[in-house]
C-alpha positions as CSV (number, residue, x, y, z in Angstrom):
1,X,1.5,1.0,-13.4
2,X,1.3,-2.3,-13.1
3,X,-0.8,-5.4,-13.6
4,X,-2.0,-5.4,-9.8
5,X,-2.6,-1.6,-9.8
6,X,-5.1,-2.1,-12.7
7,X,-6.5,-5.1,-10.9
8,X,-7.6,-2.9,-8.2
9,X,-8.5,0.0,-9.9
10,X,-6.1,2.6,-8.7
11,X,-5.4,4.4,-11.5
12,X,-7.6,7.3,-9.8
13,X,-5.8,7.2,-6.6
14,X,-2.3,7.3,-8.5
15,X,-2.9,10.2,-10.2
16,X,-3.8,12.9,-7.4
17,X,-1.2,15.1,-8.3
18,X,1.9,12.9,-8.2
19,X,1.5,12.2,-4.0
20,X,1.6,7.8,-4.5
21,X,3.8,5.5,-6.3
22,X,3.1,2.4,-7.0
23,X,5.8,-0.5,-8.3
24,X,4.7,-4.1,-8.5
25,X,7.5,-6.0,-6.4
26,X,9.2,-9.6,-7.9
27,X,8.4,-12.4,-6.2
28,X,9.9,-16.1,-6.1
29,X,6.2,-17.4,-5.2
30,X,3.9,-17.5,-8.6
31,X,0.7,-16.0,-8.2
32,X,1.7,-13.5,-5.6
33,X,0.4,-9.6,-6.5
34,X,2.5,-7.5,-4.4
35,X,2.4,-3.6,-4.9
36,X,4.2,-0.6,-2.0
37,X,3.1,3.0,-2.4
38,X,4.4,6.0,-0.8
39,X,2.9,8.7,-0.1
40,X,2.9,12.4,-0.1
41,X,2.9,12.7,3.8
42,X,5.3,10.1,4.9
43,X,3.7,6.9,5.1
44,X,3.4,4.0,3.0
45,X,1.2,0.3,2.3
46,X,1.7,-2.9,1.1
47,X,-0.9,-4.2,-0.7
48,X,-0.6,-8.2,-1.4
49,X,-2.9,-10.9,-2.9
50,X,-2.0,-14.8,-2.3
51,X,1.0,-16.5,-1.1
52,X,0.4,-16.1,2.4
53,X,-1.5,-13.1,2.8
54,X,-4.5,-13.1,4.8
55,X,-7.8,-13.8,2.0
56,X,-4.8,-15.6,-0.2
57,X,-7.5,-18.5,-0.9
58,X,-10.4,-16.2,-1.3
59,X,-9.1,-14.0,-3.7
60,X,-8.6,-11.0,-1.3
61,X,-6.2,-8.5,-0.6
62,X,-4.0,-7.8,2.5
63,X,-2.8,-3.7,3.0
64,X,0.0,-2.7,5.9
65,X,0.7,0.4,6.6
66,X,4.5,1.2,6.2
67,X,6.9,3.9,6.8
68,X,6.9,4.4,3.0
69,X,10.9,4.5,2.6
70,X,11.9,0.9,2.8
71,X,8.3,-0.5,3.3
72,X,9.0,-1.2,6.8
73,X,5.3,-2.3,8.7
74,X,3.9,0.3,10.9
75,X,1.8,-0.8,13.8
76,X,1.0,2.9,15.0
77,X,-1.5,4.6,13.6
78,X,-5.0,5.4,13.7
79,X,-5.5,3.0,10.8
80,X,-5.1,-0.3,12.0
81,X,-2.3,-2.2,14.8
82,X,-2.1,-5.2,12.6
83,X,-2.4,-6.0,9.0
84,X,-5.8,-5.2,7.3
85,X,-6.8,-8.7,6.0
86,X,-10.0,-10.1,3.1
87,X,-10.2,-6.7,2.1
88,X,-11.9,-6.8,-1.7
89,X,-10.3,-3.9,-4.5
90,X,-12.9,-1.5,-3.1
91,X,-11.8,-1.6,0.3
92,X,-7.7,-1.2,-0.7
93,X,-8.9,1.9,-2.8
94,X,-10.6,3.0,0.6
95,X,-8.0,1.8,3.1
96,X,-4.9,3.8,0.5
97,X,-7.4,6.6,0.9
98,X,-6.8,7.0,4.6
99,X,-3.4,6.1,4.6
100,X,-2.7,8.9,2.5
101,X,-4.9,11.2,4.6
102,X,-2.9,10.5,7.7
103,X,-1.2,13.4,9.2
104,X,2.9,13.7,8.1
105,X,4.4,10.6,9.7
106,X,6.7,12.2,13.0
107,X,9.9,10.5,11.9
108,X,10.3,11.3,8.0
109,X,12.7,12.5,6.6
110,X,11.5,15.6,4.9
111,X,14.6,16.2,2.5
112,X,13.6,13.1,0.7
113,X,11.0,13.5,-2.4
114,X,8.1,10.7,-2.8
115,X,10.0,8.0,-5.2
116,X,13.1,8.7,-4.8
């Protein structure tokens, strides 16, 4: 896990039985936290502090939902149509949460195990 995983406190979420993985991701821009996580059913996030994210000069985090496999942005679900922008550690945890609670995403590919 990495440093913006502990930042958040997700070290709870990570460990439900193997169902999310979380990698930091490099960055050419300094001061950029950037984590992806898949999850068990399908779908994915993309949780981002600074650069320019949306609470960048608050402190705050950004989440997208993703199609999980390549991080791709999904704009269809029942979670949000957009980004979810200012959201403070607490409300990452809570907006992961539902992300992974969302039904099996349609279009996965169901051959393919979380992480690999």
């Amino acid at each position: 896990m990495g440093d913006g995983a502990a930042k958040l406190g997700l070290e709870a979420l990570m460990q439900q039985g193997g169902k999310v993985v979380a990698s930091s991701v490099d960055h050419d821009q300094p001061g950029v936290d950037h984590l992806e996580f898949e999850f068990a059913n399908g779908w994915g996030a993309s949780v981002v502090r600074g650069g320019i994210s949306y609470g960048a000069e608050q402190g705050l985090w950004e989440v997208a939902v993703t199609n999980g496999v390549n991080a791709e942005p999904r704009y269809d679900t029942a979670i949000t149509g957009d980004v979810l922008g200012w959201l403070t550690p607490v409300e990452v945890v809570t907006a992961l949460s539902k992300i992974a609670a969302l039904p099996e995403r349609p279009d996965r590919d169901t051959t393919r195990k979380v992480g690999a």
